[in-house]
NUTOR-776907 format. One record per atom (N, C-alpha, C): atom name; x, y, z. Coordinates in pm, 1 decimal. Layout:
<torgus>
TORGU:a:u:v:w
TORGU:CA:X:Y:Z
...
</torgus>
This chain:
<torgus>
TORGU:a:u:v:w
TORGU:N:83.6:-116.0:0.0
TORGU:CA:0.0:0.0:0.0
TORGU:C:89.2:123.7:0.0
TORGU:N:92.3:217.0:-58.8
TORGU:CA:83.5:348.4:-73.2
TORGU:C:91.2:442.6:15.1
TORGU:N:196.2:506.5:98.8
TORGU:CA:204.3:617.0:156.4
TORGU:C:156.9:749.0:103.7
TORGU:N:81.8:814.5:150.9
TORGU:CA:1.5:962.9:114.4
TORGU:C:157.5:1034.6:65.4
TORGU:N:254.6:1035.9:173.4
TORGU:CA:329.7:1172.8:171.7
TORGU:C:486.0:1052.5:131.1
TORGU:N:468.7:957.8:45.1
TORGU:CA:581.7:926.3:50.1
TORGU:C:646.5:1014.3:-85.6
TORGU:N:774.4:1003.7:-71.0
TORGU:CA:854.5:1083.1:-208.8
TORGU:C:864.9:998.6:-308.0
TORGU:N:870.4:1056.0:-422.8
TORGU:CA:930.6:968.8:-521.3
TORGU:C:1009.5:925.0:-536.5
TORGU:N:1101.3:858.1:-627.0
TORGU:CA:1229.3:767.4:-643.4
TORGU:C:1348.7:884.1:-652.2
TORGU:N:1451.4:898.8:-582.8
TORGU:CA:1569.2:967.4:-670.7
TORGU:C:1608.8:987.2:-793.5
TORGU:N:1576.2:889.3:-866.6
TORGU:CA:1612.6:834.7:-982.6
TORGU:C:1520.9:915.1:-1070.6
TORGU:N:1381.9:930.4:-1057.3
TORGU:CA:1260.5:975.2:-1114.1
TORGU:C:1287.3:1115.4:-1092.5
TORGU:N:1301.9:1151.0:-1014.5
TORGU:CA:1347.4:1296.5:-936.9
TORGU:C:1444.4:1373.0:-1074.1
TORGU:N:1570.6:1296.2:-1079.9
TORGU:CA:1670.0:1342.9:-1173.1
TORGU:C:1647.7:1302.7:-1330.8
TORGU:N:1571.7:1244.9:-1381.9
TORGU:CA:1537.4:1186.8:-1507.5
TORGU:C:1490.9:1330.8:-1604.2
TORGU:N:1422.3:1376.4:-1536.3
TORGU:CA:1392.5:1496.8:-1661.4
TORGU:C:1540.5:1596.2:-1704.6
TORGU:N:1632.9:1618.7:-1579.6
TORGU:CA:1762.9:1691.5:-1581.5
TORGU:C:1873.6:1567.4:-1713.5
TORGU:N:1851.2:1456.2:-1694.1
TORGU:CA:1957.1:1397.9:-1787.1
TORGU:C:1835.8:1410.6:-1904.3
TORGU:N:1736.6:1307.8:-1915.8
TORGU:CA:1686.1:1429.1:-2025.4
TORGU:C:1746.2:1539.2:-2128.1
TORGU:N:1711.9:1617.4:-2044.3
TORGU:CA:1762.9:1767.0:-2082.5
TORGU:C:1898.0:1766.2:-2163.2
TORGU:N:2004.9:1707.3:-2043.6
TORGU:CA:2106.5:1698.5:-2116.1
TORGU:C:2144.7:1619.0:-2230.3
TORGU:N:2097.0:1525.5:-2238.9
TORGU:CA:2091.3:1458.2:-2355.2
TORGU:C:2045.2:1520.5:-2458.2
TORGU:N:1929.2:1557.3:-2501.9
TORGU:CA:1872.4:1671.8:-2570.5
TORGU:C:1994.9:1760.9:-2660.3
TORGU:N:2081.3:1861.0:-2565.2
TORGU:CA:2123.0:1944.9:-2561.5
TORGU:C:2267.5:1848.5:-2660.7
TORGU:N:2323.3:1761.5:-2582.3
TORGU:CA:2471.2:1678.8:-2640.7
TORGU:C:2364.1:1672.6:-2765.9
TORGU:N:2300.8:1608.6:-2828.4
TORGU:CA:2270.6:1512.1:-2975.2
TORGU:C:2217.8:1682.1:-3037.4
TORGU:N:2168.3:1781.3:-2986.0
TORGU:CA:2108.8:1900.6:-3101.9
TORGU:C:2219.8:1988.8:-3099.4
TORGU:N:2308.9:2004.7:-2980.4
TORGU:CA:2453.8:2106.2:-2937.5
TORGU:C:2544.6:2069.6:-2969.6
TORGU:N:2624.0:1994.9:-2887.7
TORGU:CA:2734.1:1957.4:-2855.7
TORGU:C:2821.4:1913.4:-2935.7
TORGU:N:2727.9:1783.1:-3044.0
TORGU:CA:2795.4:1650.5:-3145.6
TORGU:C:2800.0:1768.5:-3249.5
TORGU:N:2690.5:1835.0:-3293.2
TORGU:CA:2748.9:1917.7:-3407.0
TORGU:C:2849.2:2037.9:-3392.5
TORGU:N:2856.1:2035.5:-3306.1
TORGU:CA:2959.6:2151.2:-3327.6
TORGU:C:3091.7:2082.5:-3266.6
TORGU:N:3106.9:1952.1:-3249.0
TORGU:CA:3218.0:1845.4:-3262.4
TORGU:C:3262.6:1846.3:-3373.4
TORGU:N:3112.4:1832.2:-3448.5
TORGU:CA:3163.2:1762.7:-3621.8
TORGU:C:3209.9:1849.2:-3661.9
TORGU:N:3150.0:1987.8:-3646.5
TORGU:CA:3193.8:2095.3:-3718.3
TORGU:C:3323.1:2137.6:-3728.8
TORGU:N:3391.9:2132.2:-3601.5
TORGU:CA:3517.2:2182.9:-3575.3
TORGU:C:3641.3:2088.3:-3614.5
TORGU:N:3568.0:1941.8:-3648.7
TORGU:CA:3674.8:1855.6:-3693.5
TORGU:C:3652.4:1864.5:-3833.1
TORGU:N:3577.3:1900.7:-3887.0
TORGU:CA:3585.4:1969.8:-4010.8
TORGU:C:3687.0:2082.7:-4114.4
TORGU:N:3636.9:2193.5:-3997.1
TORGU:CA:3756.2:2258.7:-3987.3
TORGU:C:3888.6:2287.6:-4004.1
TORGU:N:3930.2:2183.9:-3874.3
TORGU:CA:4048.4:2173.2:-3818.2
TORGU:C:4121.1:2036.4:-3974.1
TORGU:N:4023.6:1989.8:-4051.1
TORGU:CA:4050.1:1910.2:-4154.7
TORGU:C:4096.3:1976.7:-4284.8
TORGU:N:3995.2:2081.6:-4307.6
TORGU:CA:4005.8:2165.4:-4393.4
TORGU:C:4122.0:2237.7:-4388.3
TORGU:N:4171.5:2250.7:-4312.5
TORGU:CA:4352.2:2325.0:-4261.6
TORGU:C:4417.2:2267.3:-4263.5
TORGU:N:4395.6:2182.2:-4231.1
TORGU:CA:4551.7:2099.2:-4250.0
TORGU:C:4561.6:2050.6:-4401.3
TORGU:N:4427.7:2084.3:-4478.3
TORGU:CA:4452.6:2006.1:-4617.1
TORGU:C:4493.1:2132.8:-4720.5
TORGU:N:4526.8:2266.5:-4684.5
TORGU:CA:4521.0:2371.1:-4728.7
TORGU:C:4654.7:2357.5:-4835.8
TORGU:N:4636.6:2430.0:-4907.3
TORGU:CA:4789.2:2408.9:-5027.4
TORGU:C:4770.0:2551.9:-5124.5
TORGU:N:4863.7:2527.7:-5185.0
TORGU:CA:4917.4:2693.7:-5283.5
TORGU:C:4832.0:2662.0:-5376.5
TORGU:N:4784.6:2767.7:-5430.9
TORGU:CA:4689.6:2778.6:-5526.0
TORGU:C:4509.8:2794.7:-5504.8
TORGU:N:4499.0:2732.2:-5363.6
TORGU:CA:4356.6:2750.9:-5316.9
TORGU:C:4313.4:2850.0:-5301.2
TORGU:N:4162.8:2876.5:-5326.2
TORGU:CA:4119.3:3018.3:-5315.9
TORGU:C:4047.6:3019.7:-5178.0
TORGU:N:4052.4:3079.6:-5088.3
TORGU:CA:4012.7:3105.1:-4951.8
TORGU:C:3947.9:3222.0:-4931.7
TORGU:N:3874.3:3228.3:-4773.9
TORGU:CA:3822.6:3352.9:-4722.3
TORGU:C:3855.0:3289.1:-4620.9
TORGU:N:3902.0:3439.2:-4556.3
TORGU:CA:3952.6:3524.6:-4389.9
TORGU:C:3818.7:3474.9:-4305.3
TORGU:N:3877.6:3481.9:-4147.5
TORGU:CA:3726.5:3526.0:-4072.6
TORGU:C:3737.7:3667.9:-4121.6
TORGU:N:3816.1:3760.9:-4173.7
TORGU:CA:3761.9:3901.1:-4166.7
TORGU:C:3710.1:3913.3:-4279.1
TORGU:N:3659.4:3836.1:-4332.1
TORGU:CA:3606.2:3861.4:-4537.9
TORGU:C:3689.9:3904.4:-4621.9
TORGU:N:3841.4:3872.9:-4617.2
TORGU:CA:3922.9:3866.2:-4709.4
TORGU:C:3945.2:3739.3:-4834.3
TORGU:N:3930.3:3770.5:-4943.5
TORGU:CA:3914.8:3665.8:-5061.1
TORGU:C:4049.5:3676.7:-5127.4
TORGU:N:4116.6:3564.2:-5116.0
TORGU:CA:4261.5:3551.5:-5188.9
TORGU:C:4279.3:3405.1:-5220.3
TORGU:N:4441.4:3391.2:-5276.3
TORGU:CA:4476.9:3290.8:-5342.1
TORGU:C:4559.6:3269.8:-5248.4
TORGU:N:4646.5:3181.6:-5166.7
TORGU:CA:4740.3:3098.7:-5071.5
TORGU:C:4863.6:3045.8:-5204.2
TORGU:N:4992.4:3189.0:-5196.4
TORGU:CA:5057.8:3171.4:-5278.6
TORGU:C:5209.4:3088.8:-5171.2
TORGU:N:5199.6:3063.0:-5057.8
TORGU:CA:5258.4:2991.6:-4989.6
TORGU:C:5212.8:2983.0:-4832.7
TORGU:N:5291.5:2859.6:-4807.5
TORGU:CA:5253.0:2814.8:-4644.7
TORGU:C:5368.7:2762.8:-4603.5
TORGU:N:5408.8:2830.8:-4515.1
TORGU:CA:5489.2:2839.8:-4414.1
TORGU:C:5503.5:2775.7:-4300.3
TORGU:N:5663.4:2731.3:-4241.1
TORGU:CA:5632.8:2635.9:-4172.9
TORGU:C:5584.9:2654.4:-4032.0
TORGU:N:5582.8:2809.4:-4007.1
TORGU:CA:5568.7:2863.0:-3841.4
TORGU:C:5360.1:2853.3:-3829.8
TORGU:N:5324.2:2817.4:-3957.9
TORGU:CA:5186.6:2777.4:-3938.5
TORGU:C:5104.1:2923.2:-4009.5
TORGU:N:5184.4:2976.8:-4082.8
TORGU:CA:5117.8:3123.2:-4133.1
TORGU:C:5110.3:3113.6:-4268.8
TORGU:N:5037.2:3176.4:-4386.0
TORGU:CA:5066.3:3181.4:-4488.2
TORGU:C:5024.7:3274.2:-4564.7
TORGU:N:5091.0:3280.4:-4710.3
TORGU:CA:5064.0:3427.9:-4770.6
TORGU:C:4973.5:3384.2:-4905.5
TORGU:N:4888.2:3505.5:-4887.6
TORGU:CA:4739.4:3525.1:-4946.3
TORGU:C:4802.5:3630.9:-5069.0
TORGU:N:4759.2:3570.6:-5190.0
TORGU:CA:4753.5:3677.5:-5306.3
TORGU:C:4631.6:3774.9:-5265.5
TORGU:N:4588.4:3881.7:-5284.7
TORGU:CA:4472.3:3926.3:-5299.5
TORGU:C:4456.4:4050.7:-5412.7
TORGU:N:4304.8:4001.5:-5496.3
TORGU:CA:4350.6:4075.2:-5611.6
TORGU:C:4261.5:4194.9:-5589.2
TORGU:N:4249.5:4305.4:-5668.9
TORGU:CA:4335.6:4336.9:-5776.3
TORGU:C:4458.3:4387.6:-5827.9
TORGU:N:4511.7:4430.1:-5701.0
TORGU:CA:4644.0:4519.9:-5731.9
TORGU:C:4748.0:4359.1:-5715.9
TORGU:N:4748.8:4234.8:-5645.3
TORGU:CA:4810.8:4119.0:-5637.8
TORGU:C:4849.6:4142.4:-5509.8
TORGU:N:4796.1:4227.0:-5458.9
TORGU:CA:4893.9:4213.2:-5301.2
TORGU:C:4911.7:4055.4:-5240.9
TORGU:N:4996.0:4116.5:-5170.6
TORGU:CA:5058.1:3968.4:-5075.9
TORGU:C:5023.4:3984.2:-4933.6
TORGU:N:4921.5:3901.6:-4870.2
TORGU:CA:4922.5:3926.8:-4697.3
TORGU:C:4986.8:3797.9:-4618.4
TORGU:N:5046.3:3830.4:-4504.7
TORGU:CA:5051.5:3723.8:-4397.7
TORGU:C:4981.9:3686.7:-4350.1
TORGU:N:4965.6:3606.7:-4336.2
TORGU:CA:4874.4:3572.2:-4177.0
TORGU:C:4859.6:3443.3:-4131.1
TORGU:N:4825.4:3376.0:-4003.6
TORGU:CA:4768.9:3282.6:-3976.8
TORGU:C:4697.4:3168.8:-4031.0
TORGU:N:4714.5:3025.9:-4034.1
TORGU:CA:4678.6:2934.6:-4110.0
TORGU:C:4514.0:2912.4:-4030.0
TORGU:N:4489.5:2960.8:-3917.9
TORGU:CA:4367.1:2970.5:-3836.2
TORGU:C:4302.3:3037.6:-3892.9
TORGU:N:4332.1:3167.2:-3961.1
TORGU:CA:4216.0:3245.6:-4011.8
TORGU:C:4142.9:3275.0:-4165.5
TORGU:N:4128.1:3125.8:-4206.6
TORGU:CA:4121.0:3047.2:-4297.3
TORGU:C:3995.1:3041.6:-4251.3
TORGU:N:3903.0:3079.7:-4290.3
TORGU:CA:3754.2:3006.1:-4225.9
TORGU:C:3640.0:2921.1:-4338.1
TORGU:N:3681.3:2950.6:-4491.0
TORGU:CA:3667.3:2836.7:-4549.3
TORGU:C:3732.6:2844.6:-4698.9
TORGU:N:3670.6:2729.3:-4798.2
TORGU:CA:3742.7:2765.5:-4885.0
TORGU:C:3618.3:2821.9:-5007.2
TORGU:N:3703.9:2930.8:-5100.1
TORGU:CA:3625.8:2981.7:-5160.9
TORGU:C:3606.4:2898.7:-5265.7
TORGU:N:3458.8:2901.1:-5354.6
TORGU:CA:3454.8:2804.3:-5492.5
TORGU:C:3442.6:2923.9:-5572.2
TORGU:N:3516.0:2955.0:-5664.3
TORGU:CA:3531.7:3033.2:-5768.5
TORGU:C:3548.0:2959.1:-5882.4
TORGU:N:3470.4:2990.9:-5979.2
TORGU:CA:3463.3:2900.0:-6151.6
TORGU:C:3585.5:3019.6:-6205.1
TORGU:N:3704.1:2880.9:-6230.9
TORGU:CA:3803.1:2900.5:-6312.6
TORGU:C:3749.5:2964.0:-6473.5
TORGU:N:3822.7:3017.7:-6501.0
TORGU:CA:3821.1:3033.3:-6654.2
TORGU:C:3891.1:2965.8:-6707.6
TORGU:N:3839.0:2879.4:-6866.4
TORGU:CA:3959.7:2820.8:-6910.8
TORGU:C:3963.4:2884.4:-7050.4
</torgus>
Protein backbone atom coordinates (compact mmCIF):
# COMPACT_ATOMS: atom_id res chain seq x y z
CA UNK A 1 0.00 0.00 0.00
CA UNK A 2 0.83 3.48 -0.73
CA UNK A 3 2.04 6.17 1.56
CA UNK A 4 0.01 9.63 1.14
CA UNK A 5 3.30 11.73 1.72
CA UNK A 6 5.82 9.26 0.50
CA UNK A 7 8.54 10.83 -2.09
CA UNK A 8 9.31 9.69 -5.21
CA UNK A 9 12.29 7.67 -6.43
CA UNK A 10 15.69 9.67 -6.71
CA UNK A 11 16.13 8.35 -9.83
CA UNK A 12 12.61 9.75 -11.14
CA UNK A 13 13.47 12.96 -9.37
CA UNK A 14 16.70 13.43 -11.73
CA UNK A 15 15.37 11.87 -15.08
CA UNK A 16 13.93 14.97 -16.61
CA UNK A 17 17.63 16.92 -15.82
CA UNK A 18 19.57 13.98 -17.87
CA UNK A 19 16.86 14.29 -20.25
CA UNK A 20 17.63 17.67 -20.82
CA UNK A 21 21.06 16.98 -21.16
CA UNK A 22 20.91 14.58 -23.55
CA UNK A 23 18.72 16.72 -25.71
CA UNK A 24 21.23 19.45 -25.61
CA UNK A 25 24.71 16.79 -26.41
CA UNK A 26 22.71 15.12 -29.75
CA UNK A 27 21.09 19.01 -31.02
CA UNK A 28 24.54 21.06 -29.37
CA UNK A 29 27.34 19.57 -28.56
CA UNK A 30 27.95 16.50 -31.46
CA UNK A 31 27.49 19.18 -34.07
CA UNK A 32 29.60 21.51 -33.28
CA UNK A 33 32.18 18.45 -32.62
CA UNK A 34 31.63 17.63 -36.22
CA UNK A 35 31.94 20.95 -37.18
CA UNK A 36 35.17 21.83 -35.75
CA UNK A 37 36.75 18.56 -36.94
CA UNK A 38 35.85 19.70 -40.11
CA UNK A 39 37.56 22.59 -39.87
CA UNK A 40 40.48 21.73 -38.18
CA UNK A 41 40.50 19.10 -41.55
CA UNK A 42 40.06 21.65 -43.93
CA UNK A 43 43.52 23.25 -42.62
CA UNK A 44 45.52 20.99 -42.50
CA UNK A 45 44.53 20.06 -46.17
CA UNK A 46 45.21 23.71 -47.29
CA UNK A 47 47.89 24.09 -50.27
CA UNK A 48 49.17 26.94 -52.84
CA UNK A 49 46.90 27.79 -55.26
CA UNK A 50 43.57 27.51 -53.17
CA UNK A 51 41.19 30.18 -53.16
CA UNK A 52 40.13 31.05 -49.52
CA UNK A 53 38.23 33.53 -47.22
CA UNK A 54 39.53 35.25 -43.90
CA UNK A 55 37.26 35.26 -40.73
CA UNK A 56 37.62 39.01 -41.67
CA UNK A 57 36.06 38.61 -45.38
CA UNK A 58 39.23 38.66 -47.09
CA UNK A 59 39.15 36.66 -50.61
CA UNK A 60 42.61 35.52 -51.89
CA UNK A 61 44.77 32.91 -53.42
CA UNK A 62 47.40 30.99 -50.71
CA UNK A 63 50.58 31.71 -52.79
CA UNK A 64 52.58 29.92 -49.90
CA UNK A 65 52.53 28.15 -46.45
CA UNK A 66 54.89 28.40 -44.14
CA UNK A 67 56.33 26.36 -41.73
CA UNK A 68 55.69 28.63 -38.41
CA UNK A 69 51.87 27.77 -39.39
CA UNK A 70 51.18 31.23 -41.33
CA UNK A 71 50.66 31.81 -44.88
CA UNK A 72 50.64 34.28 -47.71
CA UNK A 73 47.39 35.25 -49.46
CA UNK A 74 47.54 36.77 -53.06
CA UNK A 75 44.72 39.26 -52.99
CA UNK A 76 43.51 40.75 -56.12
CA UNK A 77 43.36 43.37 -57.76
CA UNK A 78 46.44 45.20 -57.32
CA UNK A 79 48.11 41.19 -56.38
CA UNK A 80 48.94 42.13 -53.01
CA UNK A 81 50.58 39.68 -50.76
CA UNK A 82 49.22 39.27 -46.97
CA UNK A 83 50.51 37.24 -43.98
CA UNK A 84 48.74 35.72 -41.77
CA UNK A 85 47.69 32.83 -39.77
CA UNK A 86 46.79 29.35 -41.10
CA UNK A 87 43.67 29.70 -38.36
CA UNK A 88 42.16 32.46 -40.12
CA UNK A 89 41.21 30.47 -42.97
CA UNK A 90 37.54 30.06 -42.26
CA UNK A 91 36.67 28.37 -45.49
CA UNK A 92 37.43 27.65 -48.85
CA UNK A 93 36.26 29.82 -51.61
CA UNK A 94 34.55 28.04 -54.92
CA UNK A 95 35.32 30.33 -57.69
CA UNK A 96 34.63 29.00 -61.52
CA UNK A 97 38.03 29.01 -63.13
CA UNK A 98 38.21 30.33 -66.54
CA UNK A 99 39.60 28.21 -69.11
Amino acid sequence: MLQSGSSPSPVLQFLPLVLIFAIFYFLLFLPMQRQKKQQQKMLSELKTGDDVITTGGIVGTIVAINADETIVLRVKPDNTKLTMIRGAVSALAHTEKKS
